[in-house]
C-alpha positions as CSV (number, residue, x, y, z in Angstrom):
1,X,8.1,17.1,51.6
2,X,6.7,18.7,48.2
3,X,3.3,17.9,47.6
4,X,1.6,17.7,44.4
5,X,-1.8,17.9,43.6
6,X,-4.1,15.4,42.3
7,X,-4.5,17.3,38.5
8,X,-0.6,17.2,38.3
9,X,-0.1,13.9,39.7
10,X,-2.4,12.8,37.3
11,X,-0.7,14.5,34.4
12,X,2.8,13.0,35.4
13,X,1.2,9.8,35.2
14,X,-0.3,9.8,32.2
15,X,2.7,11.3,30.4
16,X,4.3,8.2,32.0
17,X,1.9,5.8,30.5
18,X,2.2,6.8,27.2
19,X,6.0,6.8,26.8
20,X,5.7,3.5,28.4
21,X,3.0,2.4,25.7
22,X,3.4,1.9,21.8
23,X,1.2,4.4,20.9
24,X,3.6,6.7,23.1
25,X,6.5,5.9,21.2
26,X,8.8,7.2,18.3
27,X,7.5,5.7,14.6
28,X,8.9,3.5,13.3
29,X,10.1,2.8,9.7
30,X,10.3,-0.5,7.9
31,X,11.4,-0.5,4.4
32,X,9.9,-3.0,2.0
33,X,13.0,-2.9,-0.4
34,X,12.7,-5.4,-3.5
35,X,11.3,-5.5,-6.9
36,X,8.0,-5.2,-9.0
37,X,6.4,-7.4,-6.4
38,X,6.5,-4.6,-3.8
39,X,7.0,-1.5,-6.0
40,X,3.2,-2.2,-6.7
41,X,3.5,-2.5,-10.2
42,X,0.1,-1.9,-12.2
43,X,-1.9,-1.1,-9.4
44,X,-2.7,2.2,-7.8
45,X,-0.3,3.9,-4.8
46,X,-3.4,3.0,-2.3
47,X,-3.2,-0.6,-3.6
48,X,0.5,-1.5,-3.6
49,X,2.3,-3.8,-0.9
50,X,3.7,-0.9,1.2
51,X,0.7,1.0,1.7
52,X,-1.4,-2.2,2.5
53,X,1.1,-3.5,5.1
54,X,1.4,0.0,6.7
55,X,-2.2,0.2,7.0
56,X,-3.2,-3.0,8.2
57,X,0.0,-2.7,10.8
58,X,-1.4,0.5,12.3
59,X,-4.9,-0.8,12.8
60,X,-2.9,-3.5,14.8
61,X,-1.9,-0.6,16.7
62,X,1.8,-0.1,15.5
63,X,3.1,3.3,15.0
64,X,4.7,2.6,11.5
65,X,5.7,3.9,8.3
66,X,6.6,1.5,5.5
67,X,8.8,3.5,2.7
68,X,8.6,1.8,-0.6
69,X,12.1,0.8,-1.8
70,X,11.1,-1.3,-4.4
71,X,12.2,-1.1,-8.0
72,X,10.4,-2.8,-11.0
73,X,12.9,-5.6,-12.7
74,X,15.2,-5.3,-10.2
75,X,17.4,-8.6,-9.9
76,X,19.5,-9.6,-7.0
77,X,22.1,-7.8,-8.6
78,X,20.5,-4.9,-9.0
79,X,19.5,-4.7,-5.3
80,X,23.1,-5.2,-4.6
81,X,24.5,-2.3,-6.9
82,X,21.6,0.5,-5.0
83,X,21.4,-0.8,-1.6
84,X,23.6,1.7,0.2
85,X,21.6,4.6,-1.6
86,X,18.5,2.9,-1.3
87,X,18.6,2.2,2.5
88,X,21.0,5.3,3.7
89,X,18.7,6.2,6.5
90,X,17.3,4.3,9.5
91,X,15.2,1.6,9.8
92,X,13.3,-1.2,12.0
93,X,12.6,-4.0,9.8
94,X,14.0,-4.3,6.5
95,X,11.8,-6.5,4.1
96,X,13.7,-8.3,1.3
97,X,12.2,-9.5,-1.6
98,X,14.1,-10.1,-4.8
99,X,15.2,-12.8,-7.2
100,X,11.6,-13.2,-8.6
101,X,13.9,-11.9,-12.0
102,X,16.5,-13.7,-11.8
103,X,14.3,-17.0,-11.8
104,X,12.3,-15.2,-15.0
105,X,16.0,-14.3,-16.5
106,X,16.9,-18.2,-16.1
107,X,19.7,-16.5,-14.3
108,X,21.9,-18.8,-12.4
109,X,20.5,-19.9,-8.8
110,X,24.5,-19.6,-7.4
111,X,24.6,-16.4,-8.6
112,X,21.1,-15.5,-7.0
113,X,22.7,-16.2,-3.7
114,X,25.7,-14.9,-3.7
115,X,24.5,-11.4,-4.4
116,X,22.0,-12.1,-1.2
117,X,24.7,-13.1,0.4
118,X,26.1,-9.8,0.4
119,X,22.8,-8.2,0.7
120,X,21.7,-9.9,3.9
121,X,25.8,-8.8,5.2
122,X,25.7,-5.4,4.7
123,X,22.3,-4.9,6.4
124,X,23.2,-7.2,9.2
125,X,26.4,-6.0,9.6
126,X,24.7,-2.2,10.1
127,X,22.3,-3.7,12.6
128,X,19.5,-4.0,10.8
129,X,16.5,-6.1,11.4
130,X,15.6,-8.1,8.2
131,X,12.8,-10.2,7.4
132,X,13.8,-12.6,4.1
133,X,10.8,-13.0,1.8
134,X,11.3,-15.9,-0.3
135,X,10.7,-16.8,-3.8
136,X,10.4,-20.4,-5.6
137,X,10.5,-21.1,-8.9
138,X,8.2,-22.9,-11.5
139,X,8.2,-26.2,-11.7
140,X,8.9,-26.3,-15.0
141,X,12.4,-25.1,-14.7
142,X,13.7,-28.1,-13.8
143,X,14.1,-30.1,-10.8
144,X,18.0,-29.1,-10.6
145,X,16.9,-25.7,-10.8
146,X,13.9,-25.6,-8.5
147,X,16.5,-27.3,-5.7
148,X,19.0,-25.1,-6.2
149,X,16.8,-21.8,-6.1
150,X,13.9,-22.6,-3.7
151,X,16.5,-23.4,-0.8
152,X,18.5,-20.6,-1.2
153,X,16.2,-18.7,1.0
154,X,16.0,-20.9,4.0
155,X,19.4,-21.1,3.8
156,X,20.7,-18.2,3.8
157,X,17.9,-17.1,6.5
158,X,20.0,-19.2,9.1
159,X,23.3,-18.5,8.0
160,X,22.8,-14.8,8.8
161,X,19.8,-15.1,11.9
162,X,17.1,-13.4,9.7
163,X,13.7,-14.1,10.0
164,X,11.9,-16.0,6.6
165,X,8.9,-15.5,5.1
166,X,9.1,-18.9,3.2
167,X,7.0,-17.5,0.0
168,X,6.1,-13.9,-1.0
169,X,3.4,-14.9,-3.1
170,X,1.9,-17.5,-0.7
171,X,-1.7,-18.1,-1.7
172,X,-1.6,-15.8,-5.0
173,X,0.6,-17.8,-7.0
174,X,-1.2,-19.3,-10.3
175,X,-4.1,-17.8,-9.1
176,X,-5.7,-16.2,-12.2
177,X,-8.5,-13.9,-10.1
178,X,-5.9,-12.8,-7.7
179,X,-3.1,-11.6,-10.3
180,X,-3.4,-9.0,-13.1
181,X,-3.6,-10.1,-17.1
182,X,0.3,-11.1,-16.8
183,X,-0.7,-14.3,-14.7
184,X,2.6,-12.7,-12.3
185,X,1.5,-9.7,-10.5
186,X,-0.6,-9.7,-8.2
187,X,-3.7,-7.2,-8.4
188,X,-5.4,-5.4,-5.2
189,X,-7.2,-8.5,-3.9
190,X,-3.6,-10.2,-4.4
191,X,-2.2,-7.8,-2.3
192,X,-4.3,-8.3,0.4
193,X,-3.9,-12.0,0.5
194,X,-0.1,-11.5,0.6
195,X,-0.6,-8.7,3.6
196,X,-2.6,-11.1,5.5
197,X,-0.2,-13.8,5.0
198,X,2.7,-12.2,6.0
199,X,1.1,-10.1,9.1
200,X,1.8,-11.9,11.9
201,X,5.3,-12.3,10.6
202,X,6.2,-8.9,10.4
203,X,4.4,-8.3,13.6
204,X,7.0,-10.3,15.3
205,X,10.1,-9.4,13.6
206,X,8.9,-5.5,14.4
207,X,8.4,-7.2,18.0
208,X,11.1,-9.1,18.5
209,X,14.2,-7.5,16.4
């Protein structure tokens, strides 16, 4: 029988416990990929959406980086047309936020959803956790329009077993001391209303992929 002293069987088991623990494991990367909303438009790097989440996601105690994929004005389409470049490497959680644009464009709600159609397809059909963060649009577009748009989100959340953030701007829309002068972007307190929002979220999806 070998016998091992108590220094290295202490060793061995702490090298055990931390590849057992999160703090022991590989980081991991979750790509906020979207438009203006998460590009942190106006606002200082330290300020915009990806830096916030990572930050607040590693005092949680996850072992993260969040890469910042996001592309002022980009529509639906546009998401569509880079996606391949955009997200050629790996990833743990991919967060989707677009088709704040197309609303502003008055482009039309079927055509919002079909290119997230094909958006939510290819990441799902490379394996890819994805957390849906919706959009809803003004009131004042209509109540045909505001049907059409606000459930594409939902729906399209089901159809392809994503998780759904209902509303990327939960608690910041129409808020005047929480956006910047354009009354749409959010400013740094904004941002840190919408990270708090959607923590326990992405907790989860990172959690449970």
């Amino acid at each position: 029988m070998v016998r091992i002293g108590a220094r290295a069987l202490a060793a061995i088991w702490t090298a055990l416990l931390l590849a057992a623990s999160p703090a022991g494991a590989a980081e991991r990367i979750l790509v906020a990929f979207g438009d203006s909303l998460v590009a942190g438009y106006g606002l200082d790097a330290a300020d915009g959406f990806s830096r916030v989440l990572e930050r607040r996601l590693r005092e949680h105690g996850f072992d993260v980086r969040v890469e910042n994929a996001g592309l002022s004005g980009d529509t639906t389409a546009g998401g569509l047309s880079r996606l391949d470049w955009a997200l050629s490497g790996p990833a743990d959680l991919v967060i989707v936020e677009l088709g704040a644009n197309d609303m502003l464009r008055g482009i039309e709600p079927a055509a919002t959803r079909t290119n997230l159609d094909a958006i939510l397809r290819r990441l799902v059909d490379r394996g890819l956790p994805v957390l849906l963060a919706g959009m809803r649009a003004p009131r004042n577009l209509g109540q045909d329009y505001v049907e059409a748009f606000d459930a594409i989100y939902p729906e399209l959340a089901a159809k392809h077993g994503v998780a759904l953030y209902p509303f990327f701007l939960e608690g910041v829309a129409t808020r005047a001391a929480l956006n910047q002068a354009d009354g749409i972007h959010p400013n740094a307190e904004g941002v840190k209303v919408i990270v708090e929002a959607m923590l326990p979220v992405v907790k989860r999806a990172l959690e449970n992929p």
